[in-house]
N, C-alpha and C positions, 0 to 999 in steps of 0.2 A: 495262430499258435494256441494249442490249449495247455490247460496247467490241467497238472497232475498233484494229488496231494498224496500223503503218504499214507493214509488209508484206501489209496486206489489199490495201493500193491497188495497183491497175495502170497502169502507166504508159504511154502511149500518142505519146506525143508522137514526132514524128518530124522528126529533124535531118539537117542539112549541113555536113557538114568542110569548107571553103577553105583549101588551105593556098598559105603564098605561099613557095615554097620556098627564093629565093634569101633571103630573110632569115629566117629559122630557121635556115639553114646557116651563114650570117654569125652569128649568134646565140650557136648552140651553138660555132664553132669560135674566138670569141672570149672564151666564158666556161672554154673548156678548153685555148685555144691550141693546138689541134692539128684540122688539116683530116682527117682520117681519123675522125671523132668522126661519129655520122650517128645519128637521132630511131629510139628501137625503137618501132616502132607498134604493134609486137605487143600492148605492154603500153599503149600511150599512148592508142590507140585506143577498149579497152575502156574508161578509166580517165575519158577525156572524156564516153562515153556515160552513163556513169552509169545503165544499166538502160533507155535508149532504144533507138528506134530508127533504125538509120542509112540516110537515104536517098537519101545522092549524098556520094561523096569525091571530092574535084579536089582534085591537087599542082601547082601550077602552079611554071614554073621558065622561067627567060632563059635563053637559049643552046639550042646545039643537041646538045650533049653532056649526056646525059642517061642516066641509070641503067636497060638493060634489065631488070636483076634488080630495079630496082626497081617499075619499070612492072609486070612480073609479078608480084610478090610484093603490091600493092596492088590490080590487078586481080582475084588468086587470093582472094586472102583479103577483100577487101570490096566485090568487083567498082567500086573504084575505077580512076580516069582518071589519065594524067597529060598536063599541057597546056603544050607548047613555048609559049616567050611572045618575041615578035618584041623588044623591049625590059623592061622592067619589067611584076610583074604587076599593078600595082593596077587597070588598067582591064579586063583580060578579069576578075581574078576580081570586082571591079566590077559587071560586067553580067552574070555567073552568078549575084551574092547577088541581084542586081534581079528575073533572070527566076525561081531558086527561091521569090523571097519569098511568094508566095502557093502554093506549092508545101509547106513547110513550118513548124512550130512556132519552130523553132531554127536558127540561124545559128550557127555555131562558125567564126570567124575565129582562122586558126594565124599571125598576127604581130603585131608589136610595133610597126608603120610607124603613125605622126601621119598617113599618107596617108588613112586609113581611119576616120577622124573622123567625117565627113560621110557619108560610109556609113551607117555604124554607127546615127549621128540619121537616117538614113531611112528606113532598117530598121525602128529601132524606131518611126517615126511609122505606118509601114505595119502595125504589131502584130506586128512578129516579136521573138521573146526573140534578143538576139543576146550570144555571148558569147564571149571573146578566151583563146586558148589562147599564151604566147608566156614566154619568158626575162623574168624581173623586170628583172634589169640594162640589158636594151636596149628596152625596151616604155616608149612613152610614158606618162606618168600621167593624161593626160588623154583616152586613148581607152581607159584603166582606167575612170576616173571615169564616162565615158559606156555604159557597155558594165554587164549586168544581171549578169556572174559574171564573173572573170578566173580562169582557168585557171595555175596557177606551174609553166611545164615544168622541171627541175632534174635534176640527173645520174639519175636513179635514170629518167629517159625517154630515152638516150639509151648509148652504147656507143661505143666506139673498136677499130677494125678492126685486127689485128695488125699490123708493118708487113711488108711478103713481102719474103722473103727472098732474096737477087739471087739470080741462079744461076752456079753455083761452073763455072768452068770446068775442066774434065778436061784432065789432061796429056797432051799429043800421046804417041805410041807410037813 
């Protein structure tokens, strides 16, 4: 009889980051009170994988002011998207979990919105593992309850950007 350890298995499974950006932002700058506090994916990213693999990231976000360095930084590093949203995300990322769903294993939803309830139950009717990445303090309990893993984002994923320093003006000559 041989033993198998649990580093023998490979893991195959292939996932999708949603992330809904305007509430993670609200999220993290309510549990630090400070708007300059912003999600390090660096670390977050790998940390959600868990030894999978990643096969589509969307940040989806309202408004039209949007972070170029960050579009790059998630394009370079995960050849992720990031998707202007005409109002609120729930319904573009909505129809991106729908059309991935037979596209992948796993659903990784990055918020804490009650909107996403019913989602989530259709996800999983369709057999997809879906699981919720978001701040404990502002995440419903009951799209925990529904949801096959809940992910606890918490300072140690996230950073506060210095604040810059005005510029000193020089004395006329």
């Amino acid at each position: 009889m041989s033993l198998h350890r649990p580093e023998d298995v490979t893991i195959s499974q292939s996932v999708a980051i949603l992330i809904d950006g305007n509430n993670m932002e609200r999220s993290i700058h309510s549990e630090t009170d400070d708007t300059q506090t912003m999600l390090n994916f660096d670390t977050l990213i790998p940390k959600l994988l868990d030894n999978r693999g990643l096969n589509r990231l969307v940040y989806f976000r309202e408004g039209k002011h949007i972070s170029t360095k960050l579009q790059e930084r998630l394009h370079a590093n995960y050849h992720g998207s990031v998707r202007p949203c005409h109002k609120s995300a729930d319904i573009p990322l909505t129809i991106k979990a729908m059309q991935l769903a037979s596209k992948v294993d796993t659903i990784i939803i990055m918020s804490g919105d009650s909107d996403f309830i019913e989602l989530v139950r259709h996800l999983k009717s369709e057999g997809v593992r879906v699981e919720i990445a978001a701040v404990p303090s502002t995440t419903s309990h009951l799209l925990v309850e529904d949801a096959d893993h809940f992910h606890r984002i918490t300072e140690e994923d996230w950073f506060t950007l210095a604040p810059k320093k005005p510029l000193r003006k020089r004395p006329i000559k």
